[in-house]
N, C-alpha and C positions, 0 to 999 in steps of 0.2 A: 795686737796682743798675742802673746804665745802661748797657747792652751796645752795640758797634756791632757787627755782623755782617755781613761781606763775603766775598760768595761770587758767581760771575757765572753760578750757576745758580739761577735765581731759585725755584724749588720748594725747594731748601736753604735759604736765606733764609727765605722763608714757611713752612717746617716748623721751623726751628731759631725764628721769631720766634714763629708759637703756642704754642708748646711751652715755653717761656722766661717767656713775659708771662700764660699762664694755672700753670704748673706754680710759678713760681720769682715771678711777680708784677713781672718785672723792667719799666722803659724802656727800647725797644731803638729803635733807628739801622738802618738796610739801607745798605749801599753795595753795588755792579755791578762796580766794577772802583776798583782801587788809587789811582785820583787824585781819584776821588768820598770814596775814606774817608781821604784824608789833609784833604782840606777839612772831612768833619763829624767829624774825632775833634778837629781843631783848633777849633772852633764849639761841639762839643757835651760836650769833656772828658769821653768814655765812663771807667767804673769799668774796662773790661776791653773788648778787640777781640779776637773769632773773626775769622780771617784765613785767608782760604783758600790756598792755597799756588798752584795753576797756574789762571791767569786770563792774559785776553788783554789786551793794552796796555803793564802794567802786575804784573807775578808776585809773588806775597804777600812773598818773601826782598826783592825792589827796593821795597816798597812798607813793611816792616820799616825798612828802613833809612832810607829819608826821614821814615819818624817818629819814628826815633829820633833825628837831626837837627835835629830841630824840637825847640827849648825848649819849644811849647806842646802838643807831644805826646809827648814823649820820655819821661816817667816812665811810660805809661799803658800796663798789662802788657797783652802780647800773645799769645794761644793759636792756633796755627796747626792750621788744620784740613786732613786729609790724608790722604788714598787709598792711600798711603804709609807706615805710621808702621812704621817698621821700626827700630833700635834705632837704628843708623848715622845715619840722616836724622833720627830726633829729636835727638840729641846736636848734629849739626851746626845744628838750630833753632837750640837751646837756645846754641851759639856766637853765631847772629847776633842775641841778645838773645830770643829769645822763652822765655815761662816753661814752657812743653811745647806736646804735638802731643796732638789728638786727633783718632781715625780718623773717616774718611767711608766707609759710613753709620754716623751718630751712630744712639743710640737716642736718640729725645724724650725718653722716660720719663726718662733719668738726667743727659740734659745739663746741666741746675740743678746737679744734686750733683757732676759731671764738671769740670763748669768750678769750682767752688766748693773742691774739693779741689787742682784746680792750681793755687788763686791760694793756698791753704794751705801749698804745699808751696813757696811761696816765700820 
């Protein structure tokens, strides 16, 4: 599977990418910030985008929406990642199109099966 992973904490990035590429075997993407990953999800057609939700520039809900705007990223399910996931804020995601929320800190161990079960559950 081809992940893009955006987070503008770059230790999240580099923990969610080894974790991902040796656990789950995936090809993964990094972006920094919401207009870096609207260029490579449109370049690089990821299977699925970890999107972090408070980033500077750019905040994962404004950065949702311009891809989903985009014909050339608009199908491409998104999991927003969040320090937040409280039932209220995920529903409200899950309104501006994303397919769920999962909390920060993630465990490495399960994020393969984490993300694999939200893309199931859609």
């Amino acid at each position: 599977m081809r992940i893009l992973i955006v987070d503008d904490e770059p230790d999240i990035r580099r923990i969610a990418a080894l974790a991902l590429r040796k656990l789950g075997g995936h090809e993964l993407f990094e972006a920094e910030n919401g207009m870096e990953a609207i260029e490579l999800a449109a370049a690089h057609q990821p299977d699925v985008i970890l999107l972090d939700v408070m980033m500077p520039l750019m905040d994962g809900p404004t950065t949702l929406a311009a891809l989903k705007q985009n014909a050339a990223t608009s199908s491409i399910p998104v999991i927003f990642l969040t320090a937040k996931a409280i039932a209220s804020e995920v529903e409200r995601f899950k309104r501006l199109g994303a397919v769920a929320a999962l909390t920060k800190p993630f465990d490495p161990m399960t994020l393969d099966r984490d993300i694999r079960a939200a893309l199931a559950d859609t």
